[in-house]
C-alpha positions, 0 to 999 in steps of 0.5 A: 644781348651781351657781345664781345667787342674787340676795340681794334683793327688789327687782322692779327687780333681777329685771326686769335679770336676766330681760331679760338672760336669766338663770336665777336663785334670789331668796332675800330677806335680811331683813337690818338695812338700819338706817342710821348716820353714814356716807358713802353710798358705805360705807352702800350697800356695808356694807348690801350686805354685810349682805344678802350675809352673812344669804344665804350660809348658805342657799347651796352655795359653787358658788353665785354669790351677789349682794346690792344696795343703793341709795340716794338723796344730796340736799342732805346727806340719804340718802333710802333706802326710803320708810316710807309714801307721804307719805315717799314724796311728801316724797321726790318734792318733794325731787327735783323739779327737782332733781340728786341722786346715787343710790348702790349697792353691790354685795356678790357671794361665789362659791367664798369670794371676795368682791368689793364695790364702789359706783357713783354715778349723778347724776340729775336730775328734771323739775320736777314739779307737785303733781298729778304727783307725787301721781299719780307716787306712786300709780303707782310705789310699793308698795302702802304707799309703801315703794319708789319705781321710776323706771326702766321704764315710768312712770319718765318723771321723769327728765331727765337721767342 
């Protein structure tokens, strides 16, 4: 029987599909998400590509296979997963008041066909106190500071999109 397999850990993917009511199947890439010299479109859809290509060889070709990617663009800089929560906070002071462009790739496979695309999103932040962005900190990251959630509740940072 064919599934819908979401090639990804991340909670903020899983939450989209359960609200949207889908059934599905997390099977985690463990890919090399290791970034270099490239654009953050072509970054966001070739570590897409990568968690896509670890995954596949765990499915049925039936099954209908997506992977994802994002990161943030400020000021020349790709911002991806935090490495511990003073990258984290580094991050948040970086954001603070400020436009930047989040990027994902999408990577989907179904019956051997392969459709990847990117789409970009500017955001901009409210201006932020250091007392909020320790306590934004706190909240929104995992528990070694590794992600940092700002959709959901508590992901009132955001000023426009």
């Amino acid at each position: 029987m064919a599934r819908f397999v979401l090639a990804s850990s991340s909670v903020n993917r899983k939450e989209i599909l359960e609200r949207a009511g889908i059934e599905f199947t997390v099977i985690v890439s463990n890919a090399d998400e290791s970034n270099g010299p490239k654009a953050p479109d072509a970054l966001v859809k070739e570590l897409s590509r990568r968690k896509l290509e670890a995954v596949l060889p765990k499915c049925e070709s039936d099954d209908l296979v997506i992977a994802a990617d994002t990161v943030v663009y400020i000021d020349g800089e790709i911002l991806g997963k935090p490495k511990d929560l003073t990258d984290a906070n580094r991050f948040m002071h970086l954001l603070s008041g400020h436009v930047h462009t989040v990027f994902t790739g999408v990577c989907m496979a179904y019956h051997g066909e392969r459709v990847s695309f990117s789409q970009e999103t500017k955001v901009k932040f409210y201006p932020l106190t250091e007392s909020e962005i320790a306590a934004y900190v706190q909240r929104r990251a995992d528990g070694q500071g590794r992600r940092l959630r700002h959709s959901g509740p508590g992901g009132a940072v955001c000023r426009e999109y």
